[in-house]
C-alpha positions in Angstrom: 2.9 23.4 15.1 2.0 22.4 18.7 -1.6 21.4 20.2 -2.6 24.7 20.9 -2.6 26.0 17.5 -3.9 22.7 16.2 -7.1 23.6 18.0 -7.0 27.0 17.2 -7.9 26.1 13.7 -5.7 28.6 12.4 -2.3 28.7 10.2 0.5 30.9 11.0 2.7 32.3 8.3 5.3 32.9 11.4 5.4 29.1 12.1 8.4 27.5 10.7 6.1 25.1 9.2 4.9 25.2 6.3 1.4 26.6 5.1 0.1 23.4 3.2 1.4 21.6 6.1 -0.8 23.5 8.8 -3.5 23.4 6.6 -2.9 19.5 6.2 -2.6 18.8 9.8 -6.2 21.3 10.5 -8.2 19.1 7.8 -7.2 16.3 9.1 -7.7 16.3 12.4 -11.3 17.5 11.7 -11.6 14.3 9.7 -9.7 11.7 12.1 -11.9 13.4 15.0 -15.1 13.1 13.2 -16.1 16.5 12.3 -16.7 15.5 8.8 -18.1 11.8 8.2 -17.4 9.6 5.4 -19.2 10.6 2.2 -19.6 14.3 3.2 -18.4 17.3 0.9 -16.1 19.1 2.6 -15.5 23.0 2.2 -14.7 24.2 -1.4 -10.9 24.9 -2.1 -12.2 29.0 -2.3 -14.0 28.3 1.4 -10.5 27.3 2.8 -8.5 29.7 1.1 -10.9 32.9 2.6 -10.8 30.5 6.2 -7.1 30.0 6.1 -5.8 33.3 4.3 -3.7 31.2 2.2 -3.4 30.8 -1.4 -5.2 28.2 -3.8 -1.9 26.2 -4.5 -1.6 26.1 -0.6 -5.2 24.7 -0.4 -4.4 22.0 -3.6 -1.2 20.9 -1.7 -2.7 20.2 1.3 -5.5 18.3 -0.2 -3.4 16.4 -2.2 -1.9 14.9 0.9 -5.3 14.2 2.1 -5.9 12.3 -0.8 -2.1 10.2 -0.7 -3.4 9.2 3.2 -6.7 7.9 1.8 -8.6 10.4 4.1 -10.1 12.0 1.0 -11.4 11.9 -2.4 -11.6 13.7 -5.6 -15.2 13.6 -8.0 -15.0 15.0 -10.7 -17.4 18.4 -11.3 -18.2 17.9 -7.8 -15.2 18.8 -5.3 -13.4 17.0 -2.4 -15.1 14.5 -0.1 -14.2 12.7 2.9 -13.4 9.2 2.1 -15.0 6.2 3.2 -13.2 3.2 5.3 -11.7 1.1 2.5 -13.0 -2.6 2.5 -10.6 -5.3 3.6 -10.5 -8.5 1.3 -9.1 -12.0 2.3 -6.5 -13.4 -0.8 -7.4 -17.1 0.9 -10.9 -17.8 -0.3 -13.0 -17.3 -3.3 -15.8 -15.0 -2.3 -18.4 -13.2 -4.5 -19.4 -9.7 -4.6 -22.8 -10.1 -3.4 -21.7 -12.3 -0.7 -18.7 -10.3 0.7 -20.7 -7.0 0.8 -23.5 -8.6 2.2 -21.3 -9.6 5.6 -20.3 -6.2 6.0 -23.5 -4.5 6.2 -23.3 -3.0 2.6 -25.7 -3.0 -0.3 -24.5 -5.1 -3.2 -25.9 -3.5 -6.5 -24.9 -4.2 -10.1 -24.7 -2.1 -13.4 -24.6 -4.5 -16.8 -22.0 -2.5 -18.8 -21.8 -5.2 -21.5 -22.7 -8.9 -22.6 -21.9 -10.2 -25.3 -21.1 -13.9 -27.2 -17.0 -13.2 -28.2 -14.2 -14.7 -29.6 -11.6 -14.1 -26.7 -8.2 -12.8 -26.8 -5.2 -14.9 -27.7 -4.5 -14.6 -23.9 -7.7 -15.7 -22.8 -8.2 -18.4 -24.8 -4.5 -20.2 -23.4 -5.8 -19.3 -19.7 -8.9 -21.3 -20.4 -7.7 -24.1 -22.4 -10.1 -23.2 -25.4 -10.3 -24.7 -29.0 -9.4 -21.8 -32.2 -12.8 -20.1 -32.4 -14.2 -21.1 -29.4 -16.4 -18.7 -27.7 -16.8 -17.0 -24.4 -19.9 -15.3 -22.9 -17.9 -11.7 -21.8 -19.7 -10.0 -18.9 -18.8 -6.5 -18.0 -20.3 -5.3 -14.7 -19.7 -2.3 -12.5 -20.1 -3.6 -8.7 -21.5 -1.1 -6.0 -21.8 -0.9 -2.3 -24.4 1.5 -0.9 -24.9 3.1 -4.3 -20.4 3.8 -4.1 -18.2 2.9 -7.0 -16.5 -0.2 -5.9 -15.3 -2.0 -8.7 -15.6 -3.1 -12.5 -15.5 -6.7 -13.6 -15.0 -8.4 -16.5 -15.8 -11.7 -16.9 -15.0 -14.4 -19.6 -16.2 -17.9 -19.4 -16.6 -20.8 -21.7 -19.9 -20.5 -23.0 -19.7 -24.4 -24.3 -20.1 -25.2 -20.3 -23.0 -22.7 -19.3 -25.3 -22.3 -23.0 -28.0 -19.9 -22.3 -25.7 -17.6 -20.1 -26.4 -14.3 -21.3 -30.2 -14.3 -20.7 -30.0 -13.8 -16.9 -30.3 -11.0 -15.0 -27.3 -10.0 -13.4 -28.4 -7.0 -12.1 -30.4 -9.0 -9.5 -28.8 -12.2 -9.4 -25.1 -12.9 -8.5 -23.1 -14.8 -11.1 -21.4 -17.7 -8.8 -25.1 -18.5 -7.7 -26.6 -19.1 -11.3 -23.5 -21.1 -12.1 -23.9 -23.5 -9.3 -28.2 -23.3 -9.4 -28.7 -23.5 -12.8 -25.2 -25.5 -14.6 -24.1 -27.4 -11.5 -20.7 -25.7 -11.4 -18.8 -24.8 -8.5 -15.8 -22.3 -8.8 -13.8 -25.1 -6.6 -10.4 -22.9 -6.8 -8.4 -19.8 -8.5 -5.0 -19.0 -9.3 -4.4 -14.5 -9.7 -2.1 -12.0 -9.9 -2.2 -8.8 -8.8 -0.9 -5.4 -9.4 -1.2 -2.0 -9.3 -2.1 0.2 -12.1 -3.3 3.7 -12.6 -7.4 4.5 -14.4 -7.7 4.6 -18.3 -10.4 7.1 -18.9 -12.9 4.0 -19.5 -12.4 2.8 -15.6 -12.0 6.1 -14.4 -15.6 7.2 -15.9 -17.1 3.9 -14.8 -15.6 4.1 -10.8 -15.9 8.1 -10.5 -12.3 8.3 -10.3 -9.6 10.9 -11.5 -8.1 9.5 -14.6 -4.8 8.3 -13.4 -6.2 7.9 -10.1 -5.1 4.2 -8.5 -6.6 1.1 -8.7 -6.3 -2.6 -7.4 -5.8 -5.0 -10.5 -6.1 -8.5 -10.5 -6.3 -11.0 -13.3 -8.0 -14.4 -12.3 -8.5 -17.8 -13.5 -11.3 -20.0 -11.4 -11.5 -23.7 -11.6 -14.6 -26.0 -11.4 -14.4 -29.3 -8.9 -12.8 -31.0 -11.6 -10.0 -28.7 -12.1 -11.5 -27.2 -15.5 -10.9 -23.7 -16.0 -13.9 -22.1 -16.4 -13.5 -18.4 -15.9 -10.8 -15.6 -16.9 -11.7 -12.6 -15.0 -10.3 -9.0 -14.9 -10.9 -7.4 -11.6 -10.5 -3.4 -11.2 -10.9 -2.3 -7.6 -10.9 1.0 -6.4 -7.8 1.6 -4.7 -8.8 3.7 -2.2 -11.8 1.4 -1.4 -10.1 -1.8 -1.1 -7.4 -3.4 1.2 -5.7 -7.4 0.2 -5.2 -9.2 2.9 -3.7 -12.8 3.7 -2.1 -14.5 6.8 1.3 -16.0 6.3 2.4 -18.5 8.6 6.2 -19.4 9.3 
């Protein structure tokens, strides 16, 4: 399809392209170009078909590449919207939430999901050094930025080092903070892994994601000044809202 037609905003059948390809290349250049801003609704798959002439399966094709380039997004019971840029986030420092949103410009908020006084996993227990039947305080919390789904945390730590954990507000106070302020504990240094893997039906409710849909995990174990492990935590970023980044040198 040349230039001409491109800003036609039209589809050929005669074009030896195909349909959900035009359509593809006509929604996003409206997007690239600004016509649509991040966060807005674009036109309903039965708008486009009537705009284009072209069938619904054309329409759900062509979005579906819009949604593998990150351009758009799926919510659920509410239709197709344009996505927002993803947030880039360095893999060489230890940085909270509140703090990291805070430098871009965004609006940290928290959602308590859970908290709770546990006996951990098997798992977590060996990642933390911890005695048989040695508790954790387990923090679940679903992080936003400008009222947007970023990401759900769950945090173990070792209640023995930080008694009294559960009774502060986390909606309004950010965790690393109230460990250093109120136990004297810094979280000095961290050793994760990351992968990806695809929304459960829990994450996918909590993030406003397709289940299925990808996401950013990492698993994390932070160390106080003294080289104490002190926190297992399970990280679940949006993957279409998050970029890892680190410098390599040679």
């Amino acid at each position: 399809m040349n230039d001409h037609s491109l800003y036609r905003d039209r589809v050929s059948p005669n074009s030896n392209e195909p349909l959900y390809q035009q359509v593809y290349r006509l929604l996003r250049h409206k997007i690239i170009n600004g016509e649509w801003a991040p966060q807005e609704a674009i036109p309903t798959e039965i708008s486009l078909m009537e705009k284009y002439d072209v069938s619904r399966a054309t329409i759900r094709q062509a979005l579906a590449e819009l949604v593998a380039d990150g351009l758009i997004e799926r919510k659920r019971g509410r239709g197709s919207f344009v996505a927002a840029p993803s947030v880039e986030q360095s893999l060489v420092r230890i940085l909270s939430f509140t703090e990291d949103m805070q430098q871009r410009g965004l609006e940290p908020q928290t959602r308590l999901i859970s908290a709770r006084l546990m006996l951990p996993t098997e798992r977590v227990a060996e990642k933390l050094g911890l005695s048989e039947g040695e508790k954790v305080a387990r923090l679940v919390r679903l992080r936003l930025a400008d009222d947007v789904p970023m990401s759900v945390e769950v945090s173990c730590l070792v209640y023995r080092f930080f008694p009294g954990l559960l009774e502060h507000d986390y909606t309004q106070n950010s965790l690393r903070q109230i460990l250093q302020r109120q136990y004297g504990v810094r979280l000095a240094r961290a050793e994760q892994t990351i992968q990806a893997i695809a929304a459960d039906e829990e994450m996918a409710e909590l993030l406003d994601v397709d289940q299925g849909a990808p996401l950013l995990y990492i698993e994390r174990v932070s160390y106080s000044d003294y080289d104490v492990p002190v926190e297992h935590l399970r990280l679940y970023h949006r993957g279409d809202r998050y970029t890892l980044y680190n410098e390599l040198r040679g």
